[in-house]
VMD Tcl script that draws the C-alpha trace (Angstrom):
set ca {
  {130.87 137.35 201.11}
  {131.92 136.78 204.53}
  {135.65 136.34 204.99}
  {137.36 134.08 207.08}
  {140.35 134.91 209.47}
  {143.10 134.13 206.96}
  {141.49 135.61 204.35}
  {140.66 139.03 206.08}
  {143.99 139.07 207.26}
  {145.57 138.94 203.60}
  {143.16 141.84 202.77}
  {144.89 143.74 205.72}
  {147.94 142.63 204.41}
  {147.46 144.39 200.76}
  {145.71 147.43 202.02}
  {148.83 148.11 204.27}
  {151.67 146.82 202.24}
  {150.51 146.67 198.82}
  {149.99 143.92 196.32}
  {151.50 140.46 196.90}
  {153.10 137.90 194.25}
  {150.76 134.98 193.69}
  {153.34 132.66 195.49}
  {153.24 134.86 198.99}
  {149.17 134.05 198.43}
  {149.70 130.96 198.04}
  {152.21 130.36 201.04}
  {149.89 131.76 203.25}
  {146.47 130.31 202.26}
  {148.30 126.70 202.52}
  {150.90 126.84 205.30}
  {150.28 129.78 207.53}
  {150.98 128.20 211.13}
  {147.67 129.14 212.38}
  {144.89 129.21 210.07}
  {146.67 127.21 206.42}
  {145.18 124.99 204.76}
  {147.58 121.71 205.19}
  {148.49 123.15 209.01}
  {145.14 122.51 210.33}
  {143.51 119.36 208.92}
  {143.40 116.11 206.94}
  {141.94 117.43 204.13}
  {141.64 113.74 202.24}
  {138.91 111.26 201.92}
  {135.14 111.40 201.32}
  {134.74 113.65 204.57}
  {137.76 115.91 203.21}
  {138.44 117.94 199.77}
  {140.19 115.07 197.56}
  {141.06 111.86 197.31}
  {144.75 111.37 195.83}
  {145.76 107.24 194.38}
  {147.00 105.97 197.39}
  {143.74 106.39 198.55}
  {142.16 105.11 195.94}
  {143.68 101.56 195.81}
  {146.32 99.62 197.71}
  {148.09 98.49 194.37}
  {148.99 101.98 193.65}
  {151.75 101.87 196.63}
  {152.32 98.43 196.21}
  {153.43 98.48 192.41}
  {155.34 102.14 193.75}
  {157.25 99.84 196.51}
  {157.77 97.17 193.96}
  {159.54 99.48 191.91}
  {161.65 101.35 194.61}
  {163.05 97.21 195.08}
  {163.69 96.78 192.08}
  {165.20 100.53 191.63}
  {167.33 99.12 194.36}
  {169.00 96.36 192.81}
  {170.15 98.20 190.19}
  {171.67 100.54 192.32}
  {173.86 97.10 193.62}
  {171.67 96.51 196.51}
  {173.06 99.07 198.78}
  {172.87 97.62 202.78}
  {171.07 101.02 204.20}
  {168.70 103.10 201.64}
  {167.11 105.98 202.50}
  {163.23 105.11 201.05}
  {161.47 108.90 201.72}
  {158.27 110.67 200.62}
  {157.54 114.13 200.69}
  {154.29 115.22 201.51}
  {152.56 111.79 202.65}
  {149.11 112.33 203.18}
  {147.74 109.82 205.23}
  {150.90 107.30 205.19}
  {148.75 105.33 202.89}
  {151.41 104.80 200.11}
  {154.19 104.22 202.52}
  {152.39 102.00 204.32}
  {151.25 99.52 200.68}
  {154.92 100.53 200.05}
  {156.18 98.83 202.63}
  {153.75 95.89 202.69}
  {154.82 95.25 199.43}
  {158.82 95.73 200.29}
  {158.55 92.27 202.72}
  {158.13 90.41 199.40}
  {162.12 91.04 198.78}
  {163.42 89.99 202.42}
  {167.02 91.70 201.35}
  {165.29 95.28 200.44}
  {162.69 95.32 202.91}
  {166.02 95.14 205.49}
  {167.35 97.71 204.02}
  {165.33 99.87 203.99}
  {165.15 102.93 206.17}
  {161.87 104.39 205.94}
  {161.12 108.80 206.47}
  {158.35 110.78 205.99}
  {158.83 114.76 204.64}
  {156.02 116.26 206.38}
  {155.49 119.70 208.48}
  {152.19 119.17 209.30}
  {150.96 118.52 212.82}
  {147.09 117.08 211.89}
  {148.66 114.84 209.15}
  {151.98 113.36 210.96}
  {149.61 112.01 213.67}
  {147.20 110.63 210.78}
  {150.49 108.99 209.65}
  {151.42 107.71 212.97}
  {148.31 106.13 212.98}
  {148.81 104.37 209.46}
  {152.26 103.51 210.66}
  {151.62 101.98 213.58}
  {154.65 99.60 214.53}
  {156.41 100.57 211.45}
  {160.15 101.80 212.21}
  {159.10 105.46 210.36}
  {160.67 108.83 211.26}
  {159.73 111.98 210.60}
  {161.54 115.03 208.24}
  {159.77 118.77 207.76}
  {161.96 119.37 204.68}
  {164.04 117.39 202.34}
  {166.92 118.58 203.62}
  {166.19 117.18 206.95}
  {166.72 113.59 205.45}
  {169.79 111.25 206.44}
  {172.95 111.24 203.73}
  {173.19 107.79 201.66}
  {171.61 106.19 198.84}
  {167.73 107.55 198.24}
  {164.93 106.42 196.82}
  {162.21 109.51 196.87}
  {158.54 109.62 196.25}
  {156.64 112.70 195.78}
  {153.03 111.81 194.38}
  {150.83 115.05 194.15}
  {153.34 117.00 196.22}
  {154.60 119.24 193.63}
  {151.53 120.81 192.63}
  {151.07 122.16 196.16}
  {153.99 124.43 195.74}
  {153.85 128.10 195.38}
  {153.64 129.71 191.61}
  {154.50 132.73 190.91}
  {152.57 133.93 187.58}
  {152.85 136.39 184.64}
  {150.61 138.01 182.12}
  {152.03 139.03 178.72}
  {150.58 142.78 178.00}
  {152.18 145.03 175.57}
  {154.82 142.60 173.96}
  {156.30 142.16 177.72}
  {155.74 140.14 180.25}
  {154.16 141.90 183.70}
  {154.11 139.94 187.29}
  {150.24 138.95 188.17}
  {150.09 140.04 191.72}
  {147.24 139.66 194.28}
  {145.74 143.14 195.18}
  {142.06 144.37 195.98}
  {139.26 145.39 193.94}
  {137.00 148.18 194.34}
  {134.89 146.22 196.82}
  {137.92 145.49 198.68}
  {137.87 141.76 198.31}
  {140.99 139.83 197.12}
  {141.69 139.87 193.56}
  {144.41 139.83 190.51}
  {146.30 142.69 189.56}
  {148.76 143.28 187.04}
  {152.38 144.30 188.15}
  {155.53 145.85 186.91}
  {157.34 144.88 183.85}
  {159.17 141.55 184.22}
  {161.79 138.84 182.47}
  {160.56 135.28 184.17}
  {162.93 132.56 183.42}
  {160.65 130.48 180.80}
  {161.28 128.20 178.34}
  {162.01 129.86 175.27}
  {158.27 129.04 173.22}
  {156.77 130.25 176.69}
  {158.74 133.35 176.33}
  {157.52 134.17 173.20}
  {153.75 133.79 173.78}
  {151.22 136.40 172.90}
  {149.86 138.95 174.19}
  {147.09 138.15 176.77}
  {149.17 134.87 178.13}
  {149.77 133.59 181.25}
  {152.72 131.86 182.40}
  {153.60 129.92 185.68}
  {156.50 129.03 187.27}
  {157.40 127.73 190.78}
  {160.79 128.58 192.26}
  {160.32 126.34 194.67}
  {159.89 123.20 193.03}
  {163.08 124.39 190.70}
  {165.01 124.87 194.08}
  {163.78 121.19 195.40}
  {164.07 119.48 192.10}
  {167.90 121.20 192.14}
  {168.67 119.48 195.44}
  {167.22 116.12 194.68}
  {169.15 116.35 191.30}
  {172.52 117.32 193.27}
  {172.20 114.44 195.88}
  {171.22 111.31 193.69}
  {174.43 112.40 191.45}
  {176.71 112.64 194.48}
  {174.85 109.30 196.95}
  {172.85 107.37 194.36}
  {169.62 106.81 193.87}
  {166.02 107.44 192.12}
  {162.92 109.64 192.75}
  {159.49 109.26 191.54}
  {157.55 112.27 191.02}
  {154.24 111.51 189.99}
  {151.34 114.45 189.39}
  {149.19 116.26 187.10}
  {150.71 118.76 184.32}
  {151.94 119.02 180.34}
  {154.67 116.82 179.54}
  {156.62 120.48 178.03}
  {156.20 123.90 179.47}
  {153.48 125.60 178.06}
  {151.44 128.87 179.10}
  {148.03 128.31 180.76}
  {146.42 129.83 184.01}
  {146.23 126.42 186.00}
  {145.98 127.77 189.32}
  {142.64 126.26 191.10}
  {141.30 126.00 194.31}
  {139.34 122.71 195.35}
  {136.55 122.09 198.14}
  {134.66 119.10 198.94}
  {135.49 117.70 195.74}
  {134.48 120.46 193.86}
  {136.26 123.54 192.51}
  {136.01 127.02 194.15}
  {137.14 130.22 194.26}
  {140.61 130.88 194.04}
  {139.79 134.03 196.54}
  {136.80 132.05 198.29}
  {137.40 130.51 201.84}
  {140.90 131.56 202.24}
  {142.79 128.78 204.14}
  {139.74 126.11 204.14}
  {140.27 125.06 200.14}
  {143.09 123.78 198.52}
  {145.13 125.35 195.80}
  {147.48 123.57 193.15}
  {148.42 124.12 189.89}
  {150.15 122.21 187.31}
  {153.44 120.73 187.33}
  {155.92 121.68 184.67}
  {158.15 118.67 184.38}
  {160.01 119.90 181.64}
  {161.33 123.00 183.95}
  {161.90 120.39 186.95}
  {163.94 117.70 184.62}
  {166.37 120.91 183.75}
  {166.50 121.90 187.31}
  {167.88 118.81 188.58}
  {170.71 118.40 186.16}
  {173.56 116.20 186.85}
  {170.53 113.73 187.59}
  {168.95 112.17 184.56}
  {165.48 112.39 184.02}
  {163.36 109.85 182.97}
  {159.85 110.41 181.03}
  {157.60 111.80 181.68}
  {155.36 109.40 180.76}
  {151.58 108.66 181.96}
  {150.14 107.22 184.96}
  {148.25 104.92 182.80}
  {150.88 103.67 181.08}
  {153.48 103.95 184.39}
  {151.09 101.52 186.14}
  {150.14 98.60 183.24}
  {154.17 98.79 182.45}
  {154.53 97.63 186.24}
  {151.51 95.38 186.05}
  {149.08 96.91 187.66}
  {146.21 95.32 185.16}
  {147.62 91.44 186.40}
  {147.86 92.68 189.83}
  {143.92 93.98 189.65}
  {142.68 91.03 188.03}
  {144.49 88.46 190.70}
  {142.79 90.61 193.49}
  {139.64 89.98 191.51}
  {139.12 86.40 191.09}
  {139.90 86.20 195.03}
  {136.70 87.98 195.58}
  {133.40 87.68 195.47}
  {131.87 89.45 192.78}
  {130.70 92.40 193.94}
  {134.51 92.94 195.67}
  {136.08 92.39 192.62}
  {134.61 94.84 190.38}
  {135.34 97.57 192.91}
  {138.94 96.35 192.11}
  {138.45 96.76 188.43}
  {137.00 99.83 189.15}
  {139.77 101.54 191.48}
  {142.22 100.46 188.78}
  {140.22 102.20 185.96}
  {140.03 104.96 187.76}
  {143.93 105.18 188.53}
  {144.93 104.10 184.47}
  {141.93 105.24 183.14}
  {141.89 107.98 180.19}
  {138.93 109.67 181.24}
  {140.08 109.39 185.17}
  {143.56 109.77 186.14}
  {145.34 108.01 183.51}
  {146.22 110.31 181.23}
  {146.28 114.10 183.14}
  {148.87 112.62 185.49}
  {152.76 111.81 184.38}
  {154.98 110.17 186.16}
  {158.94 111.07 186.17}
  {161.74 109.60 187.21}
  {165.18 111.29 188.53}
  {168.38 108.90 188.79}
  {171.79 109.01 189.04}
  {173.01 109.71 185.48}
  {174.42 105.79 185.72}
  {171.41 103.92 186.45}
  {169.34 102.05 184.20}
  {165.77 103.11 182.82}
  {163.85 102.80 185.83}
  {160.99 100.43 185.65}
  {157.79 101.90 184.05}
  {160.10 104.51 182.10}
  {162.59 102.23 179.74}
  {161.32 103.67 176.93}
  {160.48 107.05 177.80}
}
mol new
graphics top color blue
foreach p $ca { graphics top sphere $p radius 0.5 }
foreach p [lrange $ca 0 end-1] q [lrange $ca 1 end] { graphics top cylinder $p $q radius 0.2 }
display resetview
C-alpha cells in the first residue's frame, strides 16, 4: 500500500530510532505541523470524515448555552465569566450557545466568549461562524483569562493521545508502534510495565488491553485545580464506559467509515474512548458530576419540548427532520446512549442541570 508523507516518515522514524509509544503515533498522525490530521483541514460535515452534535442540530448548543446560564446563576451571577470550549470544530456550538445566551440579557453580558483551538484551517472556519461575535482565540487551556469559567469540551477528549498496554505473562507490557516484516507500521509489544489503572483494570487477564491518556489526566487536573480556586463548571461530553474498563478502543475514521489504524497516516482520524472515571479522579478538589447519558443529559434539559416546538412551526416535511436530528442526538441506537456527559464544579455548587441526580 502506498504510503503517504506522514506515514513514510513515521516508518523512518522506527527504523532509525526504534519503536514508538502509541501516544507519540498518535501525536504525530493528528497534530504534526505539516502533514496532521486536525493541522491541515476541516475534517467535519458530509464532504469531511464525521459529523459531531453541534452539527447535527442547533438545539444541541442551544440547550448547552442554556445550561452554562443557568450554571451561572448558581455561581451568584458573577459580572465577567469566562464561557470557553476546547476544541470547537466549526464554532457551531458556540455560536447556538450564544444565540441561545441573549435569552438571559444579564448572562449573555457577561459573558466573555474563547475558543481553545491550535488549528489554522479550523480557527478561520470559526471566524467564519463567528462573524461579529466578540470571540478570541486560545491554543491551550492554559492560554485562557483567570476568573470564573464555564468550559465545554464535546468530543475533544477522545482526540487525545493514549498510551496502551497488553497484559502477557501475569504483567503488564507497553504496546508500542514498530514495523513488521514488510516494513509497514504495526503493533509491537514492549518492556515490562506498571500503568497507573484502576485497580479491576490492573488485575485483568492475560491477553488484555488497557488505555490510558496522560494527557487528558494532566488537563482534567488543571480544570479541576482552577474551578476549586475561581469558580465555575465544565461540561465534558463524549463517547466511553461510565468506569474504567480494559478494551482496545483505539480507531481510525474516514469518510464516515472506519479504517486502518496504520492506513492513510495523517488523512483519517483517530480517537479512542474516554475514561471518565480516571478524569473525575484527576480533577479532584473539583466535584464531578455523572456521568450520565447524552440521551438522558438532553430530555433532562428539554430537548424533546424544544424539538417538538421547532416542529409544529414547520411545514411537515421540516419538522420531521427536527424529530429526526433529535433522535439521532438522544437516540439509543444513535448517540444517546454511547455518549456521557460529565460535569466538573466547584465542590460548592449545586447539581448542575441535566446531572441532579447523577
Amino acid at each position: 500500500m502506498a504510503q503517504t508523507p506522514l506515514g513514510a516518515e513515521l516508518i523512518e522514524t522506527v527504523r532509525r530510532d526504534g519503536p514508538m509509544p502509541v501516544s507519540a503515533f498518535m501525536a504525530k498522525a493528528l497534530l504534526d505541523p505539516s502533514h496532521g490530521y486536525y493541522a491541515t483541514r476541516d475534517p467535519l460535515g458530509a464532504a469531511g470524515d464525521f459529523v459531531t452534535a453541534p452539527e447535527i442540530s442547533q438545539m444541541f448548543g442551544e440547550l448547552i448555552g442554556l445550561w452554562a446560564a443557568v450554571v451561572w446563576q448558581s455561581m451568584g451571577m458573577p459580572a465577567r465569566v469566562v464561557l470557553a470550549e476546547l476544541g470547537p470544530g466549526r464554532g457551531t456550538l458556540m455560536a447556538d450557545a450564544l444565540r441561545a445566551a441573549r435569552t438571559l440579557p444579564p448572562f449573555h453580558a457577561a459573558v466573555e466568549p474563547w475558543l481553545v483551538d491550535a488549528s489554522p484551517a479550523l480557527r478561520e472556519c470559526q471566524r467564519r461562524t463567528l462573524a461579529g461575535a466578540p470571540v478570541r482565540w486560545a491554543g491551550t487551556f492554559e492560554d485562557l483569562p483567570p476568573g470564573p469559567l464555564l468550559l465545554v469540551a464535546n468530543e475533544f477528549f477522545d482526540a487525545l493521545p493514549i498510551d496502551q498496554f497488553v497484559k502477557a505473562g501475569g504483567q503488564w507490557h507497553e504496546r508500542l508502534v514498530g514495523l513488521d516484516a514488510k516494513e509497514a507500521l504495526a503493533f509491537a509489544q514492549g518492556s515490562p510495565a506498571i500503568p497507573p489503572l484502576a485497580p479491576a483494570v490492573m488485575d485483568a487477564a492475560d491477553g488484555a488491553i488497557a488505555e490510558i491518556c496522560p494527557q487528558g489526566r494532566k488537563l482534567a487536573a488543571g480544570i479541576g485545580r482552577r474551578l476549586a480556586a475561581q469558580g465555575g463548571a465544565a461540561l465534558i461530553i463524549d463517547y466511553g464506559p461510565v468506569r474504567s474498563t480494559t478494551g482496545d478502543s483505539l480507531q481510525a475514521v474516514r469518510r464516515h467509515r472506519f479504517h486502518g489504524v496504520f492506513d492513510d497516516v495523517g488523512d483519517a482520524d483517530l480517537t479512542a474512548h474516554v475514561d471518565f472515571e480516571a478524569l473525575a479522579a484527576a480533577a479532584v478538589p473539583a466535584r464531578a458530576w455523572g456521568p450520565v447519558t447524552q440521551g438522558d443529559f438532553l430530555r433532562a434539559l428539554g430537548i424533546e419540548t424544544r424539538a417538538g416546538n421547532l416542529a409544529r412551526a414547520n411545514p411537515p416535511d421540516a419538522a420531521a427532520d427536527i424529530l429526526g436530528r433529535m433522535h439521532r442526538l438522544i437516540g439509543a441506537d444513535e448517540m444517546g446512549t454511547l455518549f456521557k456527559v460529565m460535569a466538573l464544579a466547584h465542590p460548592a455548587l449545586p447539581p448542575p442541570p441535566g446531572l441532579a441526580t447523577a
